[in-house]
C-alpha atoms as one frame of an Amber mdcrd trajectory, in Angstrom:
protein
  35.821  19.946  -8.059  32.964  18.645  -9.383  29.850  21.077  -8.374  32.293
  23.987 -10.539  32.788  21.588 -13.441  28.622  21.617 -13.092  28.054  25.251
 -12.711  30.621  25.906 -15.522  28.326  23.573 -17.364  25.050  25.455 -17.085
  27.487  29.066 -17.676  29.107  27.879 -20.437  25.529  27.196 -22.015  23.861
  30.109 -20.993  21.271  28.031 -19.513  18.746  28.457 -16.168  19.045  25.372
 -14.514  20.928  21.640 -14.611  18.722  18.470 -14.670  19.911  15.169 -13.687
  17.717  12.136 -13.072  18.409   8.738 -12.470  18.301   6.462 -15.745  18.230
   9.638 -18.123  21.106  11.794 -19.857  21.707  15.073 -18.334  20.498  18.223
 -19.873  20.881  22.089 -19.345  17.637  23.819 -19.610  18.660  26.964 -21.964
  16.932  29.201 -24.691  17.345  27.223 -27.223  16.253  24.343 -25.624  17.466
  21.460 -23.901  21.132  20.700 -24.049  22.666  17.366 -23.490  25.896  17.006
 -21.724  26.464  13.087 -22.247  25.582  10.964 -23.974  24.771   8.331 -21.833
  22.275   7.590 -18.653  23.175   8.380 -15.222  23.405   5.726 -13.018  21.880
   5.242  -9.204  25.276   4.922  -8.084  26.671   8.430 -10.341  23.676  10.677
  -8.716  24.175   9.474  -5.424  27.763  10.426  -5.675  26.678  13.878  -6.820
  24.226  14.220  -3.955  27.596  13.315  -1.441  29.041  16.372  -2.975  26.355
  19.477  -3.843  24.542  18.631  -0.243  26.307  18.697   3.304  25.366  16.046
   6.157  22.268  18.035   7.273  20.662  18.622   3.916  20.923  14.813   3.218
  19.592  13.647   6.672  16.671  15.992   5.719  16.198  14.327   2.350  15.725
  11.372   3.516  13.160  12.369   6.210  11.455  14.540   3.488  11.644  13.440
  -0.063  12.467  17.005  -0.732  14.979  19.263  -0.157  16.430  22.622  -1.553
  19.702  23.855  -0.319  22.082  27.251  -1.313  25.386  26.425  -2.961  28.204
  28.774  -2.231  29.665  30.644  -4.444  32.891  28.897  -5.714  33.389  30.041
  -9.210  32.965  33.761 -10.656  29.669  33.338 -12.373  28.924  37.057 -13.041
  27.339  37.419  -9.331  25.020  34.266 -10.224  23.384  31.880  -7.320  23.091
  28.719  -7.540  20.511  26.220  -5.440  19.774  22.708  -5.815  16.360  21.234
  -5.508  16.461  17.343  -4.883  13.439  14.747  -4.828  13.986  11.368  -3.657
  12.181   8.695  -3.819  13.638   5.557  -3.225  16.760   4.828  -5.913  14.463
   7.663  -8.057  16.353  10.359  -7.482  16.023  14.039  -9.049  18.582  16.433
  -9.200  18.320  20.250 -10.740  20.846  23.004 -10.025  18.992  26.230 -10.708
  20.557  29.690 -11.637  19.524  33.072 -10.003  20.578  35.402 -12.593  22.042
  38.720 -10.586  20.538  42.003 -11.509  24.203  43.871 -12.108  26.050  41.795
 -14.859  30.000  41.507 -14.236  31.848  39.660 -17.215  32.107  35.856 -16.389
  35.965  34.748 -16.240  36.947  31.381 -16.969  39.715  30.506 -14.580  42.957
  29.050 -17.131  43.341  25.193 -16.578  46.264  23.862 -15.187  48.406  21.980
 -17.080  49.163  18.554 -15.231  50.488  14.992 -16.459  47.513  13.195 -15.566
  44.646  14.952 -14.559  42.403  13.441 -11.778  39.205  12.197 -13.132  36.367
  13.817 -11.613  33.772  12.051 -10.586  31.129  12.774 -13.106  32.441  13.498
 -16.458  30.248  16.357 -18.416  30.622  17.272 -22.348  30.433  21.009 -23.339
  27.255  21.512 -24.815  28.171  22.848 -27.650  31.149  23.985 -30.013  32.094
  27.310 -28.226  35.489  29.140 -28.898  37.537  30.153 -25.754  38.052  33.587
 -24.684  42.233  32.545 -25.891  43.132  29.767 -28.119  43.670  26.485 -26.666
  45.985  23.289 -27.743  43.187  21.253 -28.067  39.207  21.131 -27.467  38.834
  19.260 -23.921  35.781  17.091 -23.552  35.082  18.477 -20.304  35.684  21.684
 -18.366  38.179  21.317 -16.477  38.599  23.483 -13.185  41.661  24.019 -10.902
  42.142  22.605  -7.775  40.560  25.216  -5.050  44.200  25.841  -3.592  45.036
  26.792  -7.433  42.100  28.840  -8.071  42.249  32.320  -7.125  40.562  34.212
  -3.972  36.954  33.772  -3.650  35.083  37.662  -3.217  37.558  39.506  -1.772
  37.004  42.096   0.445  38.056  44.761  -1.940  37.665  42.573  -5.703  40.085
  44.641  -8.486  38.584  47.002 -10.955  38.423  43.973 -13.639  38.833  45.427
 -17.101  36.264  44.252 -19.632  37.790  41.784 -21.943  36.311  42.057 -25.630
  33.527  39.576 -26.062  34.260  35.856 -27.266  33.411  35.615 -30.358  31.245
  32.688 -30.160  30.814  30.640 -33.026  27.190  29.383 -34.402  26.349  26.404
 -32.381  23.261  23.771 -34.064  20.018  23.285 -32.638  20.309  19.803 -30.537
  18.023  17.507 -31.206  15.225  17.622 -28.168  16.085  14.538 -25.128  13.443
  12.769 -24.295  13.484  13.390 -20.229  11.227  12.547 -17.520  11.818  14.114
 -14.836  10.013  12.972 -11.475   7.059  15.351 -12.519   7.204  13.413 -15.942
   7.328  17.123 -17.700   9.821  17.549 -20.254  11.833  20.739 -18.676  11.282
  20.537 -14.992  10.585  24.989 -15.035   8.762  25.248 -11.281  10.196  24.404
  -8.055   8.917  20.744  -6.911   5.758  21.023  -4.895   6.038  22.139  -0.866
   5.450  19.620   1.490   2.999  20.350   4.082   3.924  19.926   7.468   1.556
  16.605   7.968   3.825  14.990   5.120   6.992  16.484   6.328   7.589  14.065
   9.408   8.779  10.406   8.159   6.735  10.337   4.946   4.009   7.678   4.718
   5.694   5.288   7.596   3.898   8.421  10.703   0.979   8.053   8.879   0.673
   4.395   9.196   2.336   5.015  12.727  -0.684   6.536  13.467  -3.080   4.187
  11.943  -1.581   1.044  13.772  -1.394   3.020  17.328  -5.069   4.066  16.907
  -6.164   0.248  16.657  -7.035   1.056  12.566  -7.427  -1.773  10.000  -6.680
   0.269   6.787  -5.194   3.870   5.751  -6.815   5.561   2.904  -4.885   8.236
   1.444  -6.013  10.224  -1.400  -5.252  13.182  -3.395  -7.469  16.699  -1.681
  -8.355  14.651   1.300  -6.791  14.241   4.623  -5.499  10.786   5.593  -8.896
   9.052   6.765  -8.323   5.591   8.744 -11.031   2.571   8.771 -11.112   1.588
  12.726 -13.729  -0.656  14.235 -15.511  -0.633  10.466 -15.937   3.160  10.641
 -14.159   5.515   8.610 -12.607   8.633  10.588 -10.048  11.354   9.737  -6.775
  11.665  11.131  -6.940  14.864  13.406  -4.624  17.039  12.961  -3.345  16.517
   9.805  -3.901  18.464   6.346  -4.917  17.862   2.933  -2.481  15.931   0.728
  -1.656  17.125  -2.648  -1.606  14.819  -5.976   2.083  15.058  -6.102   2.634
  14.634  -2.314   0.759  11.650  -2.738   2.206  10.560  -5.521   5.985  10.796
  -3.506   4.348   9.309   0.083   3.482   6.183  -2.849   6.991   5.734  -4.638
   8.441   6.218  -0.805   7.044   2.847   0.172   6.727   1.181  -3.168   9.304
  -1.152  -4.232  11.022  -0.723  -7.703   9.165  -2.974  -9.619   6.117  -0.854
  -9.153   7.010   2.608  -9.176   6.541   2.473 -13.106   3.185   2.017 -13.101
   2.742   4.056 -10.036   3.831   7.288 -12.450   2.079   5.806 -15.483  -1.238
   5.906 -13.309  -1.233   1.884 -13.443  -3.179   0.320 -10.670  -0.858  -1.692
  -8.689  -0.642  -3.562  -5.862   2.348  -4.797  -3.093   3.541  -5.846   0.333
   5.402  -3.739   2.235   6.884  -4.803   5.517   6.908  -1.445   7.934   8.956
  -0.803  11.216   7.020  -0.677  13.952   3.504  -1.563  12.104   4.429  -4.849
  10.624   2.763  -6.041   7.371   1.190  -3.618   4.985  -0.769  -4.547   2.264
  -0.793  -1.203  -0.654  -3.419  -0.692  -3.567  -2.770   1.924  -5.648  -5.272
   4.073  -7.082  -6.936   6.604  -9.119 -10.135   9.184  -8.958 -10.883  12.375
 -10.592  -9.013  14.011  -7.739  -6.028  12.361  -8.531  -3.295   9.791  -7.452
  -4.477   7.704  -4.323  -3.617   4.594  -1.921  -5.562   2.407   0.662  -3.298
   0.146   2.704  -4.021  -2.688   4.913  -2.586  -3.241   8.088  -1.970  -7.056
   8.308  -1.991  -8.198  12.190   1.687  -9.663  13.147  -0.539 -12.935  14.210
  -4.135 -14.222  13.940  -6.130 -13.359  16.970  -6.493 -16.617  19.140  -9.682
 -18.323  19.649  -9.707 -16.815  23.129  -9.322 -13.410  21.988 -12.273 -14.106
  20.117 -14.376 -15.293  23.014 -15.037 -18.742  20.788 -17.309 -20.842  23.009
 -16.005 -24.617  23.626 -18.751 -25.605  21.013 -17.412 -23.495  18.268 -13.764
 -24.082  19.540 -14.418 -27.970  19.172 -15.065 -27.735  15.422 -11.401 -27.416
  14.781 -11.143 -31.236  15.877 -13.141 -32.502  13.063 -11.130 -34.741  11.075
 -13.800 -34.325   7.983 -16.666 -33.051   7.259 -17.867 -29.579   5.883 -17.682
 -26.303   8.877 -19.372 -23.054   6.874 -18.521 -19.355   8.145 -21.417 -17.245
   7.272 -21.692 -13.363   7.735 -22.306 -10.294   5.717 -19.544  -8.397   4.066
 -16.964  -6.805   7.057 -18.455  -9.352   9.105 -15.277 -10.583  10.520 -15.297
 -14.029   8.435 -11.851 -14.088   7.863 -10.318 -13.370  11.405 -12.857 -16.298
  12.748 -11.487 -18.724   9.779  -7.639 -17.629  10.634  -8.597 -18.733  14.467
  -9.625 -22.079  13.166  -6.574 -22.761  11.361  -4.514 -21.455  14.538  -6.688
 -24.042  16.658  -5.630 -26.912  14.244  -1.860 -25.462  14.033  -1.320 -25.438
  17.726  -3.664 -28.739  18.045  -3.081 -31.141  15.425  -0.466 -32.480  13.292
  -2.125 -32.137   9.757  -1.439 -30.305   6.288  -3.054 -27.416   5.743  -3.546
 -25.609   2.351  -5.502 -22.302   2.371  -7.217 -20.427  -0.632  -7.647 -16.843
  -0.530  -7.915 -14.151  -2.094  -5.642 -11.974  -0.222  -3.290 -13.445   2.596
  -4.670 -11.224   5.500  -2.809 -13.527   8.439   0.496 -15.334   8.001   0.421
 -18.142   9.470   3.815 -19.240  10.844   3.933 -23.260  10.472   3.669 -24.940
  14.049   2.491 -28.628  15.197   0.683 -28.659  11.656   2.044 -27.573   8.124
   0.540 -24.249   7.085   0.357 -23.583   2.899  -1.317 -20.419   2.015  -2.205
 -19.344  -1.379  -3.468 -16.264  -3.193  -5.529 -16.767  -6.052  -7.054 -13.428
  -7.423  -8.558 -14.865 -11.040 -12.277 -15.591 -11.166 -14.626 -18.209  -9.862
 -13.250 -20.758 -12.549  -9.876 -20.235 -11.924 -10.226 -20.542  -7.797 -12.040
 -23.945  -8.376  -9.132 -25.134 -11.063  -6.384 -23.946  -8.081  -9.099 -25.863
  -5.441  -8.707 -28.969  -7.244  -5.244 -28.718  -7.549  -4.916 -28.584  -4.003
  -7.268 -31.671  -3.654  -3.746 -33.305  -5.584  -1.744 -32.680  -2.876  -3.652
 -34.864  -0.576  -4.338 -31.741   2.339  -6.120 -32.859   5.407  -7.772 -29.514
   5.738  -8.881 -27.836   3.079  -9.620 -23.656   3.280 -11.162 -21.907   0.672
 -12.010 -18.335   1.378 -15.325 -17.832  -0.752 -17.869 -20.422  -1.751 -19.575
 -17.750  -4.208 -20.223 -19.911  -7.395 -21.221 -23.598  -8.093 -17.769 -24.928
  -9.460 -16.384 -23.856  -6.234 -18.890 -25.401  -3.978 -18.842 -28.475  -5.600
 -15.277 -28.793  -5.327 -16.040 -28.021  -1.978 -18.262 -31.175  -1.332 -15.806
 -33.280  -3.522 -13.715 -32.777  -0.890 -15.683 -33.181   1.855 -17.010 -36.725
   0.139 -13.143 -37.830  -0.342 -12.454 -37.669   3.728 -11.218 -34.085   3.722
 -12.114 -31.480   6.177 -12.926 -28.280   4.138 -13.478 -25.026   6.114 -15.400
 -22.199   4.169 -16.816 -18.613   3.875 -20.191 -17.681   2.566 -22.264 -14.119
   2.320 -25.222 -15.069   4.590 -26.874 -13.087   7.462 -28.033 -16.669   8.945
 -27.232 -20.155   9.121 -30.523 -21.149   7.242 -30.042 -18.761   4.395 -26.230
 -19.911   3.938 -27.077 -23.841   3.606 -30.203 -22.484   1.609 -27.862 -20.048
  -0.685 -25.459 -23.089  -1.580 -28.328 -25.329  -2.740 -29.710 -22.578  -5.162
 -26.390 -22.150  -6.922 -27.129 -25.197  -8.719 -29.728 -26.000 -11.169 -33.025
 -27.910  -9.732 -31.918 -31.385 -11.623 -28.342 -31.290  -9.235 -30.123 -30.064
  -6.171 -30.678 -33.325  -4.371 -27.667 -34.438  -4.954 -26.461 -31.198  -3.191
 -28.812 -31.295  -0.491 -27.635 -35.290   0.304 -24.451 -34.009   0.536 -24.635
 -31.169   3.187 -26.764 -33.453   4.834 -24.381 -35.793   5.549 -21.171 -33.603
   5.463 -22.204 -30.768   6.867 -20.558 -30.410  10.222 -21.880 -26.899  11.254
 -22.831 -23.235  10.459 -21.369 -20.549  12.209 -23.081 -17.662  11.252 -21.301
 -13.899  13.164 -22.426 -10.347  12.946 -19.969  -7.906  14.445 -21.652  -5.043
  16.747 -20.044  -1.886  18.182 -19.279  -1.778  21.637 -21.065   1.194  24.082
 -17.469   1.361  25.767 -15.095   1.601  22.134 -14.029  -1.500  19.908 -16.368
  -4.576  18.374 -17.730  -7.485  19.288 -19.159 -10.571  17.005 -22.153 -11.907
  18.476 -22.244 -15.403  16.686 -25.069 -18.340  15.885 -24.541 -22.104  15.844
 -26.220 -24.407  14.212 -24.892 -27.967  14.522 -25.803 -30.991  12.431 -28.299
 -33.470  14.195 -30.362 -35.685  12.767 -33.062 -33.762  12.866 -30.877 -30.904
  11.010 -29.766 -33.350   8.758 -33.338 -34.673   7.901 -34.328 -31.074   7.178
 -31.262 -30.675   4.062 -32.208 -33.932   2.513 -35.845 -32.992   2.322 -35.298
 -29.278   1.392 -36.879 -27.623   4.006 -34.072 -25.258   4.801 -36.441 -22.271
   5.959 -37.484 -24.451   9.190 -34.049 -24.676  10.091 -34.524 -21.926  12.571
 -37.401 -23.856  14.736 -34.478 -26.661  14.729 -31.505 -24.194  16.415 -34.337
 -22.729  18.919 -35.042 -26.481  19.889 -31.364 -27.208  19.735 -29.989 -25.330
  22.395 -29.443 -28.730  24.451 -27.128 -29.489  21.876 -24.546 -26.362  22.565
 -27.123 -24.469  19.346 -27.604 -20.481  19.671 -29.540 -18.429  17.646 -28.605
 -14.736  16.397 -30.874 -13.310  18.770 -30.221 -14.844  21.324 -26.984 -13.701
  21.099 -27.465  -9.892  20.519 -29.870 -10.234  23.667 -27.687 -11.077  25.777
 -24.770  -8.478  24.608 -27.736  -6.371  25.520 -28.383  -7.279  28.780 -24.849
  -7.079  29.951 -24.306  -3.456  28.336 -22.095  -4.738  26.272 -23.695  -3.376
  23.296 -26.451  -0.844  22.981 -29.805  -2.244  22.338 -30.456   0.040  19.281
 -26.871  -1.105  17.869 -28.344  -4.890  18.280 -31.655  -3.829  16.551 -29.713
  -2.431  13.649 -27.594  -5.438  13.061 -30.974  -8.269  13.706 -31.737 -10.081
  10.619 -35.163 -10.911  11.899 -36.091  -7.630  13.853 -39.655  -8.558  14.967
 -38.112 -11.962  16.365 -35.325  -9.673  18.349 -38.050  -7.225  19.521 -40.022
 -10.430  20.721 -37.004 -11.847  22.380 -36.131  -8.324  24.336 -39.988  -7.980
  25.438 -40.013 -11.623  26.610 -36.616 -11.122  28.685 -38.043  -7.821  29.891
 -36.253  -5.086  28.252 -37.259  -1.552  27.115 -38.120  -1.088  23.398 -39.359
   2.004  23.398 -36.243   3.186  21.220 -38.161   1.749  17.935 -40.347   4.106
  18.338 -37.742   6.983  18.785 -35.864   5.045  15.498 -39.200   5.320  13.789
């Protein structure tokens, strides 16, 4: 049986405690240091084998909701009145094995049970050297490269009720066995000799690992968990953070096993070498999950990213037929404007799902990180991640320009090279949909004209005059009853817009959306007012997100609404 040819092992070497770890040699931990018992690496497939035999049904089911388990093995071989436990961590295919020995109090003489003679002895599953040259209690025909141990029905009774008066035999005399040269072993812990038990899991991590957690985060209508080492799980929902109630502080090494839980292979490496890293996970009942591993003073952490199963439709989004209409331009330039966590990127994915459902183009998008799959419908989808700088996002842009795409997506107009890819585009017939950091319409047309130098300006400013198809510039606001809203302005290209580009005089471009408004045009304030008037939103929430405050204030007077709270505010 193979858990008595193990315990003989650790016996036989006077040693505390057995360690056995995927992808490293086994080793007893003794006094004079670690001892090797093979000379080669166990495999996923040998440790899981061993698990199938040192743990029954229950202690595995509990392993594998854990990560963690310790469990008492009986008593099958005479071992002086020695117990025996094994500790297991699991992580995936990492898997940690160490058979500990409880030294009893009251020695009684270990007695090696004689082997049995047979023709052909079964092999036993794992195959363990001695670890050293020791001589046997009585001379045997030949060293054997393993203990061997009789079958249980050949082995004699197991603590009897009334065990025989053994008489002592005289003492083996053991001959002087060399110093082994140190293994190198990393255990899960990556210490050398794995001394302490592994660390408790508290109840919070106990149930289902990382998978509740994010259980929890989807149910609760969160957009990212952050999990970090001395915190408790925190979740990011409506743009605020909040912790998750209930639930207790998280230990490095807890962390550290909810990580290699979820992370695939390929990762786990730098995961325990304190690597950043980054990976998609695909989670029952959550969907998507985008993980970024990291590290603070406190310790191993990880933020992950719910990804929605689908983009929210343009109806979800309460698009207006204006703004809904852009997605049937077949060229031209439509800009996205917002500040950061503005909710840019959900009202981009709702234009591509307009011209996916709509039209019958190809679409390549650029971004930085794929937050919405799109699943290819009446139009061909191709998303991309690019994460390299500026330079390399306008190299991958003109790439895509190759490939002959009817609409064009990049994700972040943030540099010159970009942007004028961007108008390349739009002067080759291409529809190009982009993002820019801009509270307003006017100050996004008016930040992509002062990314170049004042000799390429005009030339800019001829361009967006004549490509520009419109601004759509969102701010998202917290509603009084729970969730967000995006109140949104829209500035459309008329002449009159136009003629304003060409000539530079972007900072009159709001006198040109207030005159617009025949035209389907809204400004920002417009639109917080009237979130305000319905209840929707809280007027002080509106005054906090205004770009132009005194224009808001004069808009609420003029409607008829109470502004006292500035003065509370002040």
């Amino acid at each position: 049986m193979v858990v008595n040819a193990l315990l003989s092992a650790i016996v036989r070497a006077d040693g505390d405690a057995l360690v056995m770890h995927v992808g490293e040699k086994p080793y007893v931990v003794a006094a004079v240091g670690p001892v090797e018992l093979s000379s080669r690496a166990l495999t996923v497939e040998v440790v899981t084998g061993l698990l199938n035999q040192l743990l029954p049904h229950e202690a595995r089911k509990a392993l594998d909701e854990l990560g963690a388990v310790e469990h008492d093995l009986p008593q099958l071989l005479p071992a002086g009145g020695d117990r025996f436990t094994v500790v297991v961590a699991r992580g995936g295919d990492d898997i940690w094995i160490e058979i500990r020995r409880h030294r009893s109090t009251e020695r009684v003489p270990f007695v090696q049970a004689a082997p049995v003679a047979t023709a052909a002895p079964q092999p036993a599953p794992v195959r363990l050297p001695p670890p050293g040259p020791v001589a046997a209690a009585r001379q045997e025909p030949a060293p054997q490269p393993a203990p061997v141990v009789p079958e249980r029905r050949a082995a004699p009774p197991v603590e009897p009720p009334a065990p025989p008066v053994v008489e002592p035999e005289p003492e083996p005399e053991v001959e002087s066995v060399p110093e082994p040269s140190p293994a190198v072993v990393l255990p899960l812990a990556r210490n050398h000799v794995r001394q302490e038990p592994p660390p408790k899991m508290t109840p919070s991590a106990r149930v289902a690992g990382l998978d509740r957690f994010l259980r929890l985060a989807a149910a609760r209508g969160a957009t990212a968990l952050h999990v970090m080492a001395q915190a408790k799980p925190s979740i990011r929902v409506d743009g605020e953070m909040a912790v998750l109630d209930g639930e207790a502080e998280l230990s490095a090494p807890e962390v550290e096993a909810l990580m290699m839980d979820l992370a695939p292979e390929r990762t786990r490496q730098a995961l325990r070498s304190g690597e950043g890293t980054e990976w998609v996970s695909d989670v029952p009942d959550v969907g998507r999950v985008r993980c970024l591993s990291i590290r603070d003073h406190r310790g191993p952490g990880g933020i992950f990213r719910l990804i929605a199963a689908r983009p929210a439709s343009a109806e979800q989004l309460g698009l207006s037929k204006e703004i809904q209409g852009l997605s049937a331009e077949p060229e031209g330039l439509v800009l996205v404007a917002g500040p950061r966590a503005g909710g840019k990127s959900t009202l981009v994915c709702a234009f591509v799902d307009l011209i996916n459902r709509n039209r019958s183009d190809y679409v390549i998008t650029l971004e930085s990180q794929i937050k919405f799959v799109h699943e290819s419908r009446s139009s061909l989808v191709s998303q991309r991640e690019v994460r390299g700088d500026a330079v390399e996002m306008a190299a991958v842009a003109r790439a895509a320009l190759r490939e002959n795409p009817d609409v064009l997506v990049i994700e972040d107009l943030r540099s010159p090279e970009i942007v004028s890819v961007a108008l390349e585009a739009v002067e080759g017939g291409h529809l190009v949909i982009g993002t820019i950091a801009a509270h307003t319409s006017a100050t996004a047309i008016g930040r992509m004209i002062d990314q170049f130098p004042p000799e390429r300006r005009a030339h800019v400013q001829a361009t967006l005059a004549e490509g520009l198809r419109a601004v759509v510039a969102q701010v998202l606001l917290r509603k009084t009853g729970g969730g967000r809203v995006a109140a949104r302005e829209l500035l459309l290209n008329t002449p009159s817009v136009a003629n304003l580009i060409s000539e530079g005089r972007v900072a009159q471009i709001p006198l040109a959306i207030d005159s617009g408004r025949k035209h389907g045009m809204v400004p920002l304030n417009d639109a917080l007012v009237a979130f305000v008037q319905s209840g929707i939103v809280d007027s002080r929430e509106a005054y906090r997100k205004a770009y132009e405050r005194q224009a808001f204030l004069s808009v609420l007077r003029r409607e008829g609404l109470d502004t006292s709270f500035v003065e509370r505010l002040a």
